[in-house]
Each structure stands twice: as C-alpha cells, then as structure tokens.
PyMOL Python script that loads the backbone (N, CA, C, O; Angstrom):
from pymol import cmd

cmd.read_pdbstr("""\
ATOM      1  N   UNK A   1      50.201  13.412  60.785  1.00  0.00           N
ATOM      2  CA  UNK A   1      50.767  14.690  61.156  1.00  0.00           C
ATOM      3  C   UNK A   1      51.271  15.426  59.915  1.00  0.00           C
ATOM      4  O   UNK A   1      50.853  16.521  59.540  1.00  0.00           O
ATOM      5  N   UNK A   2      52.299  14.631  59.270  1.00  0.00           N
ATOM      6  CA  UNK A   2      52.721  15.610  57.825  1.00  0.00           C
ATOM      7  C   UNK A   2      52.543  14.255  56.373  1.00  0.00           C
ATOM      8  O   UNK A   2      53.075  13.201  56.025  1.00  0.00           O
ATOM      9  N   UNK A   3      51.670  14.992  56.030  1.00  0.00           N
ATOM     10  CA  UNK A   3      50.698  14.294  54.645  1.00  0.00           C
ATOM     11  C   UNK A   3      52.183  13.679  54.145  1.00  0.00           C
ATOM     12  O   UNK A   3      53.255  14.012  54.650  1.00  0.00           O
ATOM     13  N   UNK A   4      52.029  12.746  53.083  1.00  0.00           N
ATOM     14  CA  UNK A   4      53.049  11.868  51.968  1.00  0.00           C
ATOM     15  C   UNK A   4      53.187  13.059  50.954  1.00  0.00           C
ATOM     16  O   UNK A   4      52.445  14.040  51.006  1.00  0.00           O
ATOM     17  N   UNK A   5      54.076  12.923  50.131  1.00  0.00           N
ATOM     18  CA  UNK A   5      54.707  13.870  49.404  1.00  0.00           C
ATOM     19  C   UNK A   5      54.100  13.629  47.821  1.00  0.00           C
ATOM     20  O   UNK A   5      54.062  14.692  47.202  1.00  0.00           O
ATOM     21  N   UNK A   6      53.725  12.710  47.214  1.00  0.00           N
ATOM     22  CA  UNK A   6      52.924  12.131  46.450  1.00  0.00           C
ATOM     23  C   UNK A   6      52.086  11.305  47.023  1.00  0.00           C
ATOM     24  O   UNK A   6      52.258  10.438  47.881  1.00  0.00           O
ATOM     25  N   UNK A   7      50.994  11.732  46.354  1.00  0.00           N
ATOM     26  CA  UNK A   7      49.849   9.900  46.298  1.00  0.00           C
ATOM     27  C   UNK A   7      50.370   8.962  46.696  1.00  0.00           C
ATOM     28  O   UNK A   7      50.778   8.062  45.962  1.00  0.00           O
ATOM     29  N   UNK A   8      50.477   8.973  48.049  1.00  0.00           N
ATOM     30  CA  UNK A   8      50.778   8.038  49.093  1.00  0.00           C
ATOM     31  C   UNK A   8      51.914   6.941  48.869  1.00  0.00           C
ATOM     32  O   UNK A   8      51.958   5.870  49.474  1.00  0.00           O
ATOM     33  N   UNK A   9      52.945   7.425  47.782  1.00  0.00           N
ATOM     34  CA  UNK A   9      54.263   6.803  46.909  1.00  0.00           C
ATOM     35  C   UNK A   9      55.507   7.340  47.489  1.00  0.00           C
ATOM     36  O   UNK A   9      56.632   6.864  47.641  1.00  0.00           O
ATOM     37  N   UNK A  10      54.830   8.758  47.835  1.00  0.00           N
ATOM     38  CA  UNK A  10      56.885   9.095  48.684  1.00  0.00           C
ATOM     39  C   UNK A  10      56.558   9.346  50.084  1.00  0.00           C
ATOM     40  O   UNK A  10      55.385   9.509  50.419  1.00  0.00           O
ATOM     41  N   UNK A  11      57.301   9.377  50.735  1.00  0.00           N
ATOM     42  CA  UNK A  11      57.638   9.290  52.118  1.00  0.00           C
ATOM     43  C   UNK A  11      58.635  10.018  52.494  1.00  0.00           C
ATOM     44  O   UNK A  11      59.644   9.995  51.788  1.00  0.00           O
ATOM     45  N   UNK A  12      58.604  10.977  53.888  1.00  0.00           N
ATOM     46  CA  UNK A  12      59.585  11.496  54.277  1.00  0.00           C
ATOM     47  C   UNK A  12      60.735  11.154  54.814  1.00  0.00           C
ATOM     48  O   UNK A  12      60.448  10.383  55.730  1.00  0.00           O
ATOM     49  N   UNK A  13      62.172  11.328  54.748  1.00  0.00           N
ATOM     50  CA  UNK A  13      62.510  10.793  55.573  1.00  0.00           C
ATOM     51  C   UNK A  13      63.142  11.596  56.879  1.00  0.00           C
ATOM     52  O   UNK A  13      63.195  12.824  56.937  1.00  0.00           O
ATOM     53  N   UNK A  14      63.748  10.449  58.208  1.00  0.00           N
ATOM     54  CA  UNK A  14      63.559  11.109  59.507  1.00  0.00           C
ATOM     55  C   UNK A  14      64.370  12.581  59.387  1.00  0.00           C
ATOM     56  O   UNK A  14      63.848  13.574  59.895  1.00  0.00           O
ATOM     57  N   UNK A  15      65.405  12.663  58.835  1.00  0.00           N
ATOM     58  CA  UNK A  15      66.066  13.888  58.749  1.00  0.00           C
ATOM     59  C   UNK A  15      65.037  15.279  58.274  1.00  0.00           C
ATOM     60  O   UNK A  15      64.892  16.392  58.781  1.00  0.00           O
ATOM     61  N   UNK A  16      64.392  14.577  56.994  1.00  0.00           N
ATOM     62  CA  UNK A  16      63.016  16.057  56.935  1.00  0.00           C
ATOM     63  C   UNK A  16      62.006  16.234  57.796  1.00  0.00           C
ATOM     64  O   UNK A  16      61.273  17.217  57.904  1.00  0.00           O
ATOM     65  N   UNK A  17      62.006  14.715  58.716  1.00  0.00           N
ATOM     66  CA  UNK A  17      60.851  14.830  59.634  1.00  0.00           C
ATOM     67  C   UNK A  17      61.132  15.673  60.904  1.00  0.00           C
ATOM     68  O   UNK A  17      60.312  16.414  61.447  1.00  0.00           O
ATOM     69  N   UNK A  18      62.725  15.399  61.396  1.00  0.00           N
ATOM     70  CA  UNK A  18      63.063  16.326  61.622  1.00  0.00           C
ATOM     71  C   UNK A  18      63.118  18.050  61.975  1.00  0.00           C
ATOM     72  O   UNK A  18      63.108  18.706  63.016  1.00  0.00           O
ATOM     73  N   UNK A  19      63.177  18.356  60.600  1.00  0.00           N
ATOM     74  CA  UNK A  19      63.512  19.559  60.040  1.00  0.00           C
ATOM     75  C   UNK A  19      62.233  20.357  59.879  1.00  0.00           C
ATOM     76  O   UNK A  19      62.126  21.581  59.956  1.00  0.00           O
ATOM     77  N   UNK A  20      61.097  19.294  59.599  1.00  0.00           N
ATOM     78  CA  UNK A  20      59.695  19.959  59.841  1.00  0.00           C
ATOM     79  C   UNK A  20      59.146  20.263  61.311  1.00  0.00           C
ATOM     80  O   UNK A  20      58.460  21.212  61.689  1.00  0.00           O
ATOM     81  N   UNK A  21      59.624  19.235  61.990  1.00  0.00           N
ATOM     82  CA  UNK A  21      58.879  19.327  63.463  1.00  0.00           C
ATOM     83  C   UNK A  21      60.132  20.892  64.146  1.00  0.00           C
ATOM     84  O   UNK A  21      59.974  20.934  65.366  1.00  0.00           O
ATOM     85  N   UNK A  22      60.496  21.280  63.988  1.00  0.00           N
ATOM     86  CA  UNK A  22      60.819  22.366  64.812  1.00  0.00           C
ATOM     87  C   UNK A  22      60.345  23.520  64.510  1.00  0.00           C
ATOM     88  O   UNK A  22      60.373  24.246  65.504  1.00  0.00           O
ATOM     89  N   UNK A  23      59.779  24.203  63.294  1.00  0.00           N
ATOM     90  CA  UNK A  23      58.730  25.285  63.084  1.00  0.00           C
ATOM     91  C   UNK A  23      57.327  24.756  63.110  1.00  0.00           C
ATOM     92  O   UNK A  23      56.540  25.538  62.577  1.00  0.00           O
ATOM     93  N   UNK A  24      56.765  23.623  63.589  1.00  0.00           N
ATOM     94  CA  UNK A  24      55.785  23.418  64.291  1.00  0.00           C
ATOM     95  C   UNK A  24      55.311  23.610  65.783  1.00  0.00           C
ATOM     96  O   UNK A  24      54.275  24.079  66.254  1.00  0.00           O
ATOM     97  N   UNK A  25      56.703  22.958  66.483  1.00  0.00           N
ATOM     98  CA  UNK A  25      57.375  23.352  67.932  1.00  0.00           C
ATOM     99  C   UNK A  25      57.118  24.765  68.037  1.00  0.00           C
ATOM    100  O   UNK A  25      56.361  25.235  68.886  1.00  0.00           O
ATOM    101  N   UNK A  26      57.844  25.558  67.040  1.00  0.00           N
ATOM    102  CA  UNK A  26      57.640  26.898  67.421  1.00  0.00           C
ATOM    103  C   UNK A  26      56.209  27.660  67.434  1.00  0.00           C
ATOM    104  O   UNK A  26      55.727  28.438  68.257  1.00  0.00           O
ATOM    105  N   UNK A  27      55.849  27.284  66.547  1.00  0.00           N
ATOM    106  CA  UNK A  27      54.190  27.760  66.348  1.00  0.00           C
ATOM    107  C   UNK A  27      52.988  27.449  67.249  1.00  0.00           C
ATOM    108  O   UNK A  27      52.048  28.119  67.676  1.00  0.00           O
ATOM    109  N   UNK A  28      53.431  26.023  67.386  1.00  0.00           N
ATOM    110  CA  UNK A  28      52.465  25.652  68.704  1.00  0.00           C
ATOM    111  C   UNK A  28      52.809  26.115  69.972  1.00  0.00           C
ATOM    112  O   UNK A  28      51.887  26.216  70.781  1.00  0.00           O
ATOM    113  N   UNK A  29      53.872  26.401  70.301  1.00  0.00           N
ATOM    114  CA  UNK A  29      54.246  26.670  71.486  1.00  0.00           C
ATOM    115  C   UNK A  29      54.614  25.338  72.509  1.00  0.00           C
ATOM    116  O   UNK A  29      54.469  25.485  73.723  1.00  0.00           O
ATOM    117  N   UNK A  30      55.069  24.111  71.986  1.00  0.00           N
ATOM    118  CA  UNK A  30      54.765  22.951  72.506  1.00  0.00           C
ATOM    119  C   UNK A  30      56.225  22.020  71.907  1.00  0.00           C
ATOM    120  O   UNK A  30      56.324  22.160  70.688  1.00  0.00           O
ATOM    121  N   UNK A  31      57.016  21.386  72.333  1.00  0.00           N
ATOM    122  CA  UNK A  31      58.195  20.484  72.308  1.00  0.00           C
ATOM    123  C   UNK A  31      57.309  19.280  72.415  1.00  0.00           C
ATOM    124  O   UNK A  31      56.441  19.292  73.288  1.00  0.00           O
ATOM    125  N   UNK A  32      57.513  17.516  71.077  1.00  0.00           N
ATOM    126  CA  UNK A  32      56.891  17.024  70.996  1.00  0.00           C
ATOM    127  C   UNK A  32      57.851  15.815  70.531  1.00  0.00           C
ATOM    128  O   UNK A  32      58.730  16.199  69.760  1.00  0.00           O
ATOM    129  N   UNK A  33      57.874  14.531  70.809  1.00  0.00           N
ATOM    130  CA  UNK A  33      58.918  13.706  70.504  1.00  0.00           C
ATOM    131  C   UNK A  33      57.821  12.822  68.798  1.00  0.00           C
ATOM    132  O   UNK A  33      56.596  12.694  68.813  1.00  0.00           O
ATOM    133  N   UNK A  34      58.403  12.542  68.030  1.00  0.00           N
ATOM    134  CA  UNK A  34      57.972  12.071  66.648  1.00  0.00           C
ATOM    135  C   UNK A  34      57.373  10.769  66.472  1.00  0.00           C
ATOM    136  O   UNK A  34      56.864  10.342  65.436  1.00  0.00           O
ATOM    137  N   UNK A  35      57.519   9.981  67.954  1.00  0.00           N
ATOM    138  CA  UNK A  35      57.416   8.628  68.625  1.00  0.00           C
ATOM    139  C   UNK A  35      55.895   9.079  68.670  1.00  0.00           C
ATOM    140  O   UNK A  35      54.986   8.360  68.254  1.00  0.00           O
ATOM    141  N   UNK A  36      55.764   9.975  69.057  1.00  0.00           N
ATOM    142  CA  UNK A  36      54.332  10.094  69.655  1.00  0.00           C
ATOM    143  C   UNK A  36      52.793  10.158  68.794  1.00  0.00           C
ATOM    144  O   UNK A  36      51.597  10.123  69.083  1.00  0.00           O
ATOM    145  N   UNK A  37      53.710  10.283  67.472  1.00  0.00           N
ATOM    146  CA  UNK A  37      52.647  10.675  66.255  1.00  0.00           C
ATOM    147  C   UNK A  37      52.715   9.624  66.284  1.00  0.00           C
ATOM    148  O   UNK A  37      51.729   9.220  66.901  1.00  0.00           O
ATOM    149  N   UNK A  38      53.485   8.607  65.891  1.00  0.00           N
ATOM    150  CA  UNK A  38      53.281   7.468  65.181  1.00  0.00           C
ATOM    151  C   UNK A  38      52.887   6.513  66.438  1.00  0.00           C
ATOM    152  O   UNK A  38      53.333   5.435  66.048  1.00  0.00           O
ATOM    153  N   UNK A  39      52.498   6.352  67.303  1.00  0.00           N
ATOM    154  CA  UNK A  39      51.911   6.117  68.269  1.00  0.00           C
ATOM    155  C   UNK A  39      50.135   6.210  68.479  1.00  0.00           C
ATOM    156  O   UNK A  39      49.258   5.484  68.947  1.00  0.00           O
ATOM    157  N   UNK A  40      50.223   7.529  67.844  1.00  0.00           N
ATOM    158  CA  UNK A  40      48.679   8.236  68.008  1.00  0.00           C
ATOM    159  C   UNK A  40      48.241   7.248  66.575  1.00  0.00           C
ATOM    160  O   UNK A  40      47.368   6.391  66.711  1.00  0.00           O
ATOM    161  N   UNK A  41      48.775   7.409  65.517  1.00  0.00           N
ATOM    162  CA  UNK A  41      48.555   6.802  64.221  1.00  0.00           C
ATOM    163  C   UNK A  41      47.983   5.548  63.966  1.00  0.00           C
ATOM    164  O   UNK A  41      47.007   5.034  63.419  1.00  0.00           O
ATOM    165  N   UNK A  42      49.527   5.125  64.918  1.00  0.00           N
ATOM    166  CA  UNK A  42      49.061   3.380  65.215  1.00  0.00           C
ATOM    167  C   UNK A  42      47.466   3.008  65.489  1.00  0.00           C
ATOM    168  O   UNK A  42      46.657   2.376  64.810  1.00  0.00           O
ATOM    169  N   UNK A  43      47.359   3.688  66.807  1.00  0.00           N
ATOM    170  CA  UNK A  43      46.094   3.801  67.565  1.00  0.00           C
ATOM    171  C   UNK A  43      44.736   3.895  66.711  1.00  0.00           C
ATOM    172  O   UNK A  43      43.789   3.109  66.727  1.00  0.00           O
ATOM    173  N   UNK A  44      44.903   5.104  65.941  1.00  0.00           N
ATOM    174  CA  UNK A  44      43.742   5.207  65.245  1.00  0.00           C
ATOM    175  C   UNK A  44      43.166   4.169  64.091  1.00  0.00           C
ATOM    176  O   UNK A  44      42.033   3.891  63.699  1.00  0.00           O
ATOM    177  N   UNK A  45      44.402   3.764  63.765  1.00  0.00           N
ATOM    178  CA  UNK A  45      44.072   2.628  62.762  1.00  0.00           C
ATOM    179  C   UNK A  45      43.787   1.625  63.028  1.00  0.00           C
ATOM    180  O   UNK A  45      43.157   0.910  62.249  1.00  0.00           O
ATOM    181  N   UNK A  46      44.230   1.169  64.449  1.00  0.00           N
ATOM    182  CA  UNK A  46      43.025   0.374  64.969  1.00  0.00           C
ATOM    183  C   UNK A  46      41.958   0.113  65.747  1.00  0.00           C
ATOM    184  O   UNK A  46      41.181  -0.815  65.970  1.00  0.00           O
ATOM    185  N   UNK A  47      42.191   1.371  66.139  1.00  0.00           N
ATOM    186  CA  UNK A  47      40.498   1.868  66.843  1.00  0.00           C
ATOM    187  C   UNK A  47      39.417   2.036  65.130  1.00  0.00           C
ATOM    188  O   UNK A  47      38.204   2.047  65.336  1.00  0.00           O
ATOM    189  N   UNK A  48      39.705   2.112  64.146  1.00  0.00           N
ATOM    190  CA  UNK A  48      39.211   2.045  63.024  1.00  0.00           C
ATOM    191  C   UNK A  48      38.890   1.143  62.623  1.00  0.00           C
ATOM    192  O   UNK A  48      37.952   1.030  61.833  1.00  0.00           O
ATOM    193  N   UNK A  49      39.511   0.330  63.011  1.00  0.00           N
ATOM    194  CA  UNK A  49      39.018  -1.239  62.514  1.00  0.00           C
ATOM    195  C   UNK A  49      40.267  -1.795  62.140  1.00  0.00           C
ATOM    196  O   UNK A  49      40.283  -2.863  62.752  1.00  0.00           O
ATOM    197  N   UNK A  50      41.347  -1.702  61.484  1.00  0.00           N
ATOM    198  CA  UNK A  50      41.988  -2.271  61.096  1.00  0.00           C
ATOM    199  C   UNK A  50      42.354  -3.288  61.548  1.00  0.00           C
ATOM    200  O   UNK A  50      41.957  -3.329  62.712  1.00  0.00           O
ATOM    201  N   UNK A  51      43.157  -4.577  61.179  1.00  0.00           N
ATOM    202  CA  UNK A  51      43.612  -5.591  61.836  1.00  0.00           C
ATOM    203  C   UNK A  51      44.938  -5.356  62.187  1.00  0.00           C
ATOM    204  O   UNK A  51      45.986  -5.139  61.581  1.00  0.00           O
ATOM    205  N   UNK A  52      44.491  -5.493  63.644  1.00  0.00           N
ATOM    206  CA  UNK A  52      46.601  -5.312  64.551  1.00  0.00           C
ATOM    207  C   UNK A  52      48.119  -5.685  63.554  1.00  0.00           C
ATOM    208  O   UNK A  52      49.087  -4.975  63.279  1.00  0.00           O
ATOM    209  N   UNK A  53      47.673  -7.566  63.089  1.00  0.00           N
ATOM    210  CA  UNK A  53      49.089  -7.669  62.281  1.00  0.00           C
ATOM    211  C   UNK A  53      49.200  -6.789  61.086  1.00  0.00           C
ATOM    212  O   UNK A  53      50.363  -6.584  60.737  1.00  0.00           O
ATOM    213  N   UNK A  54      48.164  -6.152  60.293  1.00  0.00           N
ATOM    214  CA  UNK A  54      48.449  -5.444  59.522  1.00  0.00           C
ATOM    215  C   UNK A  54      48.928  -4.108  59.347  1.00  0.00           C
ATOM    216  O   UNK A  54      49.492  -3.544  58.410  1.00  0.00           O
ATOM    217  N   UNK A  55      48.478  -3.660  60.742  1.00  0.00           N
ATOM    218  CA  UNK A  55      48.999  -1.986  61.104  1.00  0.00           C
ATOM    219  C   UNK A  55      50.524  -2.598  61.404  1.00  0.00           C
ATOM    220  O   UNK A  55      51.545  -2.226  60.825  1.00  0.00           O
ATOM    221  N   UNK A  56      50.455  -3.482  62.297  1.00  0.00           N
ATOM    222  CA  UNK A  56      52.275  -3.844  62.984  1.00  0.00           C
ATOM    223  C   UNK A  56      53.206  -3.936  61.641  1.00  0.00           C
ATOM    224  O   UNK A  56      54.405  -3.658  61.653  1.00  0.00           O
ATOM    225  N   UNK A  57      52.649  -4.267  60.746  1.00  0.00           N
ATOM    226  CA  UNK A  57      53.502  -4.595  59.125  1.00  0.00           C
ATOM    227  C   UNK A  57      53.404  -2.527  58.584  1.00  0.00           C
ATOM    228  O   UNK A  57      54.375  -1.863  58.219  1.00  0.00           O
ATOM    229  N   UNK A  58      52.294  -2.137  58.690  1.00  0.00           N
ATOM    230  CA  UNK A  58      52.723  -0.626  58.000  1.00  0.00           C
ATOM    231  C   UNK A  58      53.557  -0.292  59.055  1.00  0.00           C
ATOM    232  O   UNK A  58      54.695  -0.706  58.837  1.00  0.00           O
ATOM    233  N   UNK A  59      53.472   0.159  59.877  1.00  0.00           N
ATOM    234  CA  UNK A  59      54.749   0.586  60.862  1.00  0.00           C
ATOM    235  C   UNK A  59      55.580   0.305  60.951  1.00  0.00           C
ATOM    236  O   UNK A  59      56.320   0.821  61.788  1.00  0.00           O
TER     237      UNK A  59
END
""", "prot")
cmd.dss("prot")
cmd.show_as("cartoon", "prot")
cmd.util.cbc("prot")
cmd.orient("prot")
C-alpha cells in the first residue's frame, strides 16, 4: 500500500501510517482499517509462492 522510505531499509511507523491513511480515505471515498493491507500482503506472498513460516517471521 505505501512503498518503504529507502531501499527497503526504513519503514514507517504506525503513527505515519496513520497520518497517511486519512488523505487516502478522503480521496477514495472509502474508510479502511490498516489490518486489512497487511492481510491482503500476507496473502499475496503466499499465493506467490513464498513459504508460510517465512512470511509469519516478515510480519
């Protein structure tokens, strides 16, 4: 949903994640809980192939 801040070295944290998701809210027209990205995320990485214990360790 919102790219890493460097080459995959910084990370947001929940307070900016926060602070980003409500002029998204507004733009989309749509209220969205942050659970849900990382949910969808999960998913894809292992519908990709990945191996389960290894996604359960990035998350």
């Amino acid at each position: 949903m919102f790219a890493p801040l460097r080459n995959d070295s910084e990370f947001y944290s929940q307070q900016i994640f926060c602070a980003l998701k409500r002029p998204v809210e507004e733009q989309i027209g749509m209220r969205f809980q942050l659970c849900s990205g990382r949910r969808a995320y999960g998913q894809r990485l292992i519908d990709s192939g990945n191996n389960l214990k290894d996604v359960s360790v990035v998350m």
